[in-house]
C-alpha positions as CSV (number, residue, x, y, z in Angstrom):
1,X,103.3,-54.0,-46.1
2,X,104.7,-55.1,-42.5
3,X,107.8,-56.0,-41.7
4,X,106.6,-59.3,-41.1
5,X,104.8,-60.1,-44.4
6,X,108.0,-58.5,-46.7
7,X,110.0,-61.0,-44.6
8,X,108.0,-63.9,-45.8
9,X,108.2,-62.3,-49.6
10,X,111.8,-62.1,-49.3
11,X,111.8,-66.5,-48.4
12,X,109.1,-67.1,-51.3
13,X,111.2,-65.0,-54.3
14,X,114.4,-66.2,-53.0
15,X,113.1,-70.0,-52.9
16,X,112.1,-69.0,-56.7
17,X,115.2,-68.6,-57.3
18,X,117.4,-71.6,-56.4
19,X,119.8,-70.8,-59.5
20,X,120.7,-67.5,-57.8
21,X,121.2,-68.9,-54.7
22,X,123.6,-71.8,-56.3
23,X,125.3,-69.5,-58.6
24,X,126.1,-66.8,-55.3
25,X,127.5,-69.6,-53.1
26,X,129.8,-71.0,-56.6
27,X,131.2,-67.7,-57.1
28,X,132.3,-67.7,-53.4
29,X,134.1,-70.8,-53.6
30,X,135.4,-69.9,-56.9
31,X,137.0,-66.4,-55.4
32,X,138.7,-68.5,-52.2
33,X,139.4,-71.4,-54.2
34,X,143.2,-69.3,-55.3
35,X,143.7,-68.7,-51.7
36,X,143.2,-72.7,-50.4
37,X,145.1,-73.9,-53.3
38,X,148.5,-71.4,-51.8
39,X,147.6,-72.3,-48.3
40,X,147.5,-76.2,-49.6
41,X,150.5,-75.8,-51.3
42,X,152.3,-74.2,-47.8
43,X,151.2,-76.7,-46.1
44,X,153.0,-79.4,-48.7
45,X,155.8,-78.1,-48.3
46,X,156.0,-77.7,-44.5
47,X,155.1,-81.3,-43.7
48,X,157.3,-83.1,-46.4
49,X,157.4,-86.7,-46.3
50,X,158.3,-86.1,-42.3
51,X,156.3,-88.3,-39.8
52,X,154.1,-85.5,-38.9
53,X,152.6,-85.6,-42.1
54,X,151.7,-89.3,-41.4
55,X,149.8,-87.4,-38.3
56,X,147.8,-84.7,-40.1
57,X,147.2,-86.9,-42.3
58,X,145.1,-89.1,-40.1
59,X,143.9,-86.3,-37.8
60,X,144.8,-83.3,-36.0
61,X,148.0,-82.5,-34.8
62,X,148.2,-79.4,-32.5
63,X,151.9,-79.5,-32.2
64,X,152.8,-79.0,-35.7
65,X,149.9,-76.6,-35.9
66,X,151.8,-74.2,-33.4
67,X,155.0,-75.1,-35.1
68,X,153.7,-74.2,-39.0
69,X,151.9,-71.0,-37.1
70,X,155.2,-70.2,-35.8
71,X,157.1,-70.0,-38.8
72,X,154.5,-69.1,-41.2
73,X,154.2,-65.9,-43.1
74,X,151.3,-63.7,-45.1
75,X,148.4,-66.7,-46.0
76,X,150.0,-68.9,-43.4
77,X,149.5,-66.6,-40.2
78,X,145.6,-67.2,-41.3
79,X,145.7,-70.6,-40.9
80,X,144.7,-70.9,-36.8
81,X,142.5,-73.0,-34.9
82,X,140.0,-70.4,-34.7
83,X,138.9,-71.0,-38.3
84,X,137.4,-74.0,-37.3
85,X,134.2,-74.5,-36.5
86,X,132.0,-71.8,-34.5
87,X,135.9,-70.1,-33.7
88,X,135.6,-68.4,-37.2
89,X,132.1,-66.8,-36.6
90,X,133.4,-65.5,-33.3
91,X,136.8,-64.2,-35.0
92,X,135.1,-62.5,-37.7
93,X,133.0,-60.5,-35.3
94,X,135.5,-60.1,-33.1
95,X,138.1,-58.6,-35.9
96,X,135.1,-56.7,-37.4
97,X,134.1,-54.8,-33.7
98,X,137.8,-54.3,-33.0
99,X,139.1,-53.1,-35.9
100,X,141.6,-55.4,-36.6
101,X,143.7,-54.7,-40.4
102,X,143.2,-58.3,-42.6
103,X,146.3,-59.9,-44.1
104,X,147.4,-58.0,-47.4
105,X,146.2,-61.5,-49.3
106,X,142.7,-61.5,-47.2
107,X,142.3,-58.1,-48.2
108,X,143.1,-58.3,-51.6
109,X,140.4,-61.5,-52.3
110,X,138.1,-59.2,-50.1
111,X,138.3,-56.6,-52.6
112,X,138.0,-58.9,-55.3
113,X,134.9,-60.3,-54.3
114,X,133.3,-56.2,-53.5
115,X,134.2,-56.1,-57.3
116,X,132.4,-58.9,-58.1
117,X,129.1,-58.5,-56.0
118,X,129.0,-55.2,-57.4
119,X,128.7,-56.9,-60.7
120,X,126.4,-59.3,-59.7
121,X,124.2,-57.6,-57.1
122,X,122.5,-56.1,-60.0
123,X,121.2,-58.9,-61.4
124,X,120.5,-60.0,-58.1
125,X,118.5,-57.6,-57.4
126,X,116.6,-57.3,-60.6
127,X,115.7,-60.9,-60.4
128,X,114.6,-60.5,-57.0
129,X,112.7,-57.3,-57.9
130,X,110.6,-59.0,-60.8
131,X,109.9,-62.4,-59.1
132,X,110.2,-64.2,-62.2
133,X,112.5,-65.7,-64.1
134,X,115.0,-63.3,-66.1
135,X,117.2,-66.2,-68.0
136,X,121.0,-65.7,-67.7
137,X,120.6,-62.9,-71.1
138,X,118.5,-60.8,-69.0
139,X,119.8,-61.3,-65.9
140,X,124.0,-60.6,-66.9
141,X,122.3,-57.2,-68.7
142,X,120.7,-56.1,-65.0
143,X,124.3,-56.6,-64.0
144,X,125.8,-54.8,-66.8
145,X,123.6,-51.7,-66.5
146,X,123.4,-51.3,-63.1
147,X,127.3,-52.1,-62.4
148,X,128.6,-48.5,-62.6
149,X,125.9,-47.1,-60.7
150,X,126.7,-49.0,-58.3
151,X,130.5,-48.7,-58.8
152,X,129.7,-45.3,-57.9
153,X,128.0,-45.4,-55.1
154,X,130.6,-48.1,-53.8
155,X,132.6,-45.5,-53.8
156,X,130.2,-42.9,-51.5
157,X,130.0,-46.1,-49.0
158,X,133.8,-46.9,-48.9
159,X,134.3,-43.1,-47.6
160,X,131.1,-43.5,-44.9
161,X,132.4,-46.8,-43.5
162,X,136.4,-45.7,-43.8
163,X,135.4,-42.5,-41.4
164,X,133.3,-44.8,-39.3
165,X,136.5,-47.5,-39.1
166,X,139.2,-45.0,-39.0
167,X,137.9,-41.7,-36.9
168,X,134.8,-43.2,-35.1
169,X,135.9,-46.1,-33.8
170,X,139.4,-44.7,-32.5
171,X,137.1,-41.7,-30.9
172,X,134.9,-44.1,-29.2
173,X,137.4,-46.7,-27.8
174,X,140.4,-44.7,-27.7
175,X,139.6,-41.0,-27.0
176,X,136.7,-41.5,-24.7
177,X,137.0,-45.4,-23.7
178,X,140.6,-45.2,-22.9
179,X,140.6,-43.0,-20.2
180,X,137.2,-44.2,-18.9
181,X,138.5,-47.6,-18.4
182,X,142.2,-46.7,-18.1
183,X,142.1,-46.9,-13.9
184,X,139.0,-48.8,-13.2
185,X,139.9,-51.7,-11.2
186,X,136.4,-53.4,-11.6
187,X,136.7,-55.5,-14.4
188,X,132.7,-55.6,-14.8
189,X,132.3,-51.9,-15.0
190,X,135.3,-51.8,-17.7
191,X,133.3,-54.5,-19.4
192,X,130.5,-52.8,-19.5
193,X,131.4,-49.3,-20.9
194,X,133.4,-51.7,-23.8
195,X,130.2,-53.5,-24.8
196,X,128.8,-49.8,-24.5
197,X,130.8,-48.8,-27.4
198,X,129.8,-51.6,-29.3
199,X,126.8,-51.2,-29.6
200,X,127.2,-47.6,-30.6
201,X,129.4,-48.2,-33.2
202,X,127.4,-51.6,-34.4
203,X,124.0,-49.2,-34.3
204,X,126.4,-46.4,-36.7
205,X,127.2,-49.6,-38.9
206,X,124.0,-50.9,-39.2
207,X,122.5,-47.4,-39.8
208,X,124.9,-47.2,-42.6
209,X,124.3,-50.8,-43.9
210,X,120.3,-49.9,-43.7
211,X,120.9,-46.4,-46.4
212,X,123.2,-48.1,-48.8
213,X,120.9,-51.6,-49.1
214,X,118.0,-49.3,-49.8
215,X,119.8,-47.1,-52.1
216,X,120.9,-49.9,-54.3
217,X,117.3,-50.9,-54.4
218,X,115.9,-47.7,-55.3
219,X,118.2,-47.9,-58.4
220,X,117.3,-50.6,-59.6
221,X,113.5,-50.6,-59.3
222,X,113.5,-47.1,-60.2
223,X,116.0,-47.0,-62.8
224,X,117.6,-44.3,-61.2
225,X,121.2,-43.4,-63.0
226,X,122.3,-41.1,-60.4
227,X,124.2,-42.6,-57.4
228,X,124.1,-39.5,-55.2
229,X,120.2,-39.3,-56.4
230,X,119.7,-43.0,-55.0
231,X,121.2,-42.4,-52.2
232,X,119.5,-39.1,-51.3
233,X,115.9,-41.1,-52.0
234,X,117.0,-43.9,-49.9
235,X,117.4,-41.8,-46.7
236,X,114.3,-40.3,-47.1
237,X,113.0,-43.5,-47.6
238,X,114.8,-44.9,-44.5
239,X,113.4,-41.7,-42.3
240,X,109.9,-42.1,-43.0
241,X,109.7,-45.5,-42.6
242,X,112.2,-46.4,-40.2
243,X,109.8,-48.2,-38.4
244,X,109.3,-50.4,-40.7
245,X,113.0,-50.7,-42.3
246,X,114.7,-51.3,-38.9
247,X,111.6,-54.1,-37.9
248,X,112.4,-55.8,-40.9
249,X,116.4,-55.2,-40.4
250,X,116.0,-57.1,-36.9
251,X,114.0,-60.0,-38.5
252,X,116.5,-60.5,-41.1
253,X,119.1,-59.8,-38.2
254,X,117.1,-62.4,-36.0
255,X,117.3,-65.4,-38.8
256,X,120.6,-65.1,-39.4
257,X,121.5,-65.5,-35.2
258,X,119.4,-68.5,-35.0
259,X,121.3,-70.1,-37.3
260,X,124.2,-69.3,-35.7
261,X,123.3,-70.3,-32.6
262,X,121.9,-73.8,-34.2
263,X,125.7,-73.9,-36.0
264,X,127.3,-73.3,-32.7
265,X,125.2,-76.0,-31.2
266,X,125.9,-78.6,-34.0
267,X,129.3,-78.3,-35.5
268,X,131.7,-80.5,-34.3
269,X,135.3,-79.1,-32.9
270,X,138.6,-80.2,-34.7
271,X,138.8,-83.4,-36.6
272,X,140.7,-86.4,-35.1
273,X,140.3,-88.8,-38.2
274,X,138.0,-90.9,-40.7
275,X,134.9,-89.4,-41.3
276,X,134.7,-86.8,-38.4
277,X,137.3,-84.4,-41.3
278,X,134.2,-85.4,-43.8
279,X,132.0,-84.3,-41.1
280,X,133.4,-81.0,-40.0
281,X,133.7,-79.9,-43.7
282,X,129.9,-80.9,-44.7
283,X,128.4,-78.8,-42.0
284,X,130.9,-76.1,-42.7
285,X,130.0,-75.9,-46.0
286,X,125.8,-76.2,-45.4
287,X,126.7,-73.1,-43.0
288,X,127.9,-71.3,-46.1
289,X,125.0,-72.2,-48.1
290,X,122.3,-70.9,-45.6
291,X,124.2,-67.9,-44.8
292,X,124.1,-67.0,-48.7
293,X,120.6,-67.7,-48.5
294,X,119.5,-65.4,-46.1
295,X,121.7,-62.9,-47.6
296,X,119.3,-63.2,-50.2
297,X,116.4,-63.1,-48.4
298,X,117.8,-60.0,-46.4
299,X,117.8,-58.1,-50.4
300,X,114.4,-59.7,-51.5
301,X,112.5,-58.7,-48.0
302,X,114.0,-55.6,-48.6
303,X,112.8,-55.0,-51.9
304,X,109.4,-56.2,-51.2
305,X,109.1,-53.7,-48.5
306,X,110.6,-50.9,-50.4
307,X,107.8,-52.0,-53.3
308,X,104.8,-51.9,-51.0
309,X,105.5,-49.2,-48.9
310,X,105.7,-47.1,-52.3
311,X,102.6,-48.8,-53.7
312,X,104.7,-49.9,-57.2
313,X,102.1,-51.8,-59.0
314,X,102.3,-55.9,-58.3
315,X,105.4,-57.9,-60.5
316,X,103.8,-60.5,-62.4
317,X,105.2,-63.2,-64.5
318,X,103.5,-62.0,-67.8
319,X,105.0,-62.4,-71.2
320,X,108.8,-60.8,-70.8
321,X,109.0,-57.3,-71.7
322,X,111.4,-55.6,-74.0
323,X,114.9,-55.0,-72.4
324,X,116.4,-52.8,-70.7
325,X,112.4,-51.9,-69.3
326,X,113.1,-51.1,-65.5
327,X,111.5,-53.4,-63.0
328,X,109.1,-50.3,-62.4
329,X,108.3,-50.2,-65.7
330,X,107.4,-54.2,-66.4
331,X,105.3,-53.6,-63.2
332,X,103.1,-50.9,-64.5
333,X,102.7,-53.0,-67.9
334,X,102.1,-55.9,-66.3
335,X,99.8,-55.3,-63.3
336,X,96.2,-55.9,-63.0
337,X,94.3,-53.5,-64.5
338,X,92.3,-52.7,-61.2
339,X,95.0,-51.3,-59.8
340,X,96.2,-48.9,-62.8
């Protein structure tokens, strides 16, 4: 299978499962909804029943922005202009490439939600694995069986990307970057051996992100009950057909750009009043929904190619099997006999 066709099986099983896709982006909102309802109630309690709540009320008000900014402390130093609109893709990259610690609160929701992906990735990727429908009884077992296999190799990938955060990234941009641009008086040069280290330490993440996406997938369409074991299997997998895995990486990579680009084109800056709020908050939130989406496509491309580079017979949607039969398993059951 080519990069190319296992991108086009990862859009047809995700658009098969729409439920997924909806249940992924409610669990987001449900895990931030604790964080806007504090950051609403700061707000309250700032404005009052002064006259510039009359103002943000009806629009945006920049000066008491910088004055709530000013005096604000934990969720409140979140709350900047840059979360608006295209600002919050840039800041998220930006904080992500740089290094930067999140609020204690951030952080804590952040781990919450790792938690419960790990849960639910599971069942993700089961569902994505048998290109059928599993009903929420099947699908809550996949994430109940495969949760502390994954739990454990969560724990293998929080070590990888702590050294690449803590001891790679300081290496790259302090002990070798610093002094390479510590005396450079053309700004373009210093520039350039920056975006240098970028990319080196973007390949490092991505090279990580590659191992662990295809380890996850090994154990669940293999059954595997060994962490380490998936993981080992996954890098051999990655190494001869890396290729193929990065190909399809880029694709998936590529999509998710474009609609970047097409948000950054599209989404209007801060709201004044009336509709526009209405306006900024609707395309916000269809920004959030296609991002989820192609995360899903990123796993069911994946899959596809992990599944027909490995020749596992084709998934079918024949009469449901027995649980807990691995997604292997219902495959060999199910195939055409032809290619038994």
């Amino acid at each position: 299978m080519t990069p190319w066709s296992a991108f086009r099986h990862g859009i047809r099983r995700v658009n098969g499962a729409p439920v997924v896709v909806a249940g992924l982006v409610a669990v987001t909102l449900l895990v931030a909804l604790p964080l806007s309802l504090a950051l609403r109630g700061m707000i309250e309690a700032h404005l009052g029943h002064s006259l510039a709540a009359d103002a943000v009320a009806t629009g945006t008000s920049y000066d008491w922005w910088q004055e709530f900014s000013a005096q604000a402390s934990g969720l409140g130093t979140t709350f900047v202009p840059s979360i608006i609109g295209f600002g919050a893709v840039l800041d998220n990259l930006s904080g992500l490439l740089d290094n930067l610690p999140l609020a204690s609160t951030i952080a804590g929701v952040t781990a919450a939600w790792m938690i419960v992906w790990s849960f639910l990735s599971g069942g993700v990727l089961d569902r994505l694995a048998r290109a059928r429908k599993t009903r929420s009884q099947g699908f809550f077992a996949a994430c109940g069986t495969y949760f502390w296999r994954f739990a454990r190799l969560g724990v293998v990938a929080g070590l990888v990307y702590y050294l690449l955060f803590a001891y790679v990234h300081r290496w790259l941009f302090s002990t070798i970057g610093g002094p390479l641009t510590r005396d450079l008086t053309v700004e373009r040069t210093a520039f350039a051996i920056t975006l240098a280290g970028y990319l080196v330490f973007g390949l490092l993440l991505v090279g990580a992100s590659i191992i662990f996406d295809y380890a996850r997938i090994r154990i669940v369409v293999e059954d595997r009950r060994s962490a380490v074991g998936g993981l080992i299997a996954a890098i051999r997998f990655v190494r001869r057909h890396a290729g193929g895995t990065i190909g399809l990486y880029l694709l998936n990579a590529g999509s998710y750009v474009a609609v970047v680009l097409i948000y950054a084109v599209f989404v209007p800056g801060a709201p004044r009043e009336g509709l526009s709020a209405w306006l900024v908050l609707g395309v916000g939130q269809v920004y959030i929904v296609v991002r989820h989406y192609l995360k899903l496509v990123f796993y069911g491309s994946q899959t596809a190619y992990f599944q027909g580079a490995l020749a596992h017979a084709a998934y079918t949607a024949a009469p449901p099997v027995v649980w807990p039969d691995s997604p292997a398993a219902e495959a060999i059951v199910n195939a055409d006999p032809a290619l038994r």
